[in-house]
N, C-alpha and C positions, 0 to 999 in steps of 0.2 A: 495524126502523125506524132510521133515521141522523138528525140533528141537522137537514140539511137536508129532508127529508120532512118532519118533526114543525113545526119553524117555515113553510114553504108550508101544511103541513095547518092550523096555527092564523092565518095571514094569509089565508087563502082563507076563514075561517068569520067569524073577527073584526076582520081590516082591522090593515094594516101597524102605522098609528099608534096602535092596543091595545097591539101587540108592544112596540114602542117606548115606552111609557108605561108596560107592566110593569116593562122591565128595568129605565129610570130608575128606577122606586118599589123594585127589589129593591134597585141600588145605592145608595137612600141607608139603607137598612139593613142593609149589604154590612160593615162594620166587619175587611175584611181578610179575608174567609171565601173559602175556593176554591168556584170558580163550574162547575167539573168542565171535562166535554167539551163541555156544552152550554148557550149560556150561556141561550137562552130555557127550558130547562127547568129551572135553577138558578131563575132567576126568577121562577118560576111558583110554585116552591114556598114562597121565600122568601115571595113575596104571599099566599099564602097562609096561613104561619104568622102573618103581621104584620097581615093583617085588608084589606091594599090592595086585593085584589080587591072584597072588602065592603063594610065597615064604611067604609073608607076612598078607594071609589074615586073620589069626586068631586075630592076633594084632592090625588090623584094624575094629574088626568085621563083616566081608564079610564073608557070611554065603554060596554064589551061587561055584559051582564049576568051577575052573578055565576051565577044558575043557568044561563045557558048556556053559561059557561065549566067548570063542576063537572061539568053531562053529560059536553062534552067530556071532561075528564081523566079521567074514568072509564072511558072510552072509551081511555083509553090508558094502563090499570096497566102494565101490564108496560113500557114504555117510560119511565116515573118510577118503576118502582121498579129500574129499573139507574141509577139517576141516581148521579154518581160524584163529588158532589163535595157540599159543605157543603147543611145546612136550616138550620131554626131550630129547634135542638137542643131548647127547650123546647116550642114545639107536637109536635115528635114523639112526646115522654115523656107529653104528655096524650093523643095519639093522636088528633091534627087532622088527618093524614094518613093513618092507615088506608084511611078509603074511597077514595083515590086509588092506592093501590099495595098490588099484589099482594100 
């Protein structure tokens, strides 16, 4: 899978302006971090350490529901777990990302 497959596969399930409302939410807790080769999948994860997709997606404007975005990713370990650029180094030490990648 390529960067552009993976973001058509997530705009086609959960609508552009999801996409768009992740990455803002990854970016304002981005604090200088590399975003890799991909930057919707940088963001996904970042949302994910930080609770945007859940806890916090109203405040964020994420409209898609959190468990049908977790199927999704599940649905694509191995495509986040080459992810090649920064998390959020403290959810991965508590292993918030496990079920997501391989």
């Amino acid at each position: 899978m390529n960067p552009t497959t993976f973001r058509n596969d997530f705009i086609a399930r959960f609508g552009a302006e999801n996409a768009v409302a992740i990455i803002e939410a990854a970016n304002e807790h981005n604090n200088g971090t590399n975003p890799g080769s991909d930057k919707l999948r940088w963001a996904l994860l970042i949302c994910i350490g930080f609770e945007c997709l859940s806890r916090f997606h109203e405040y964020h404007s994420i409209t898609c529901l959190w468990e049908d975005v977790r199927d999704w990713l599940k649905q694509h370990k191995d495509y986040l777990a080459a992810h090649d650029g920064a998390v959020d180094y403290f959810a991965l030490s508590c292993g918030t990302y496990n079920e997501f990648m391989s």
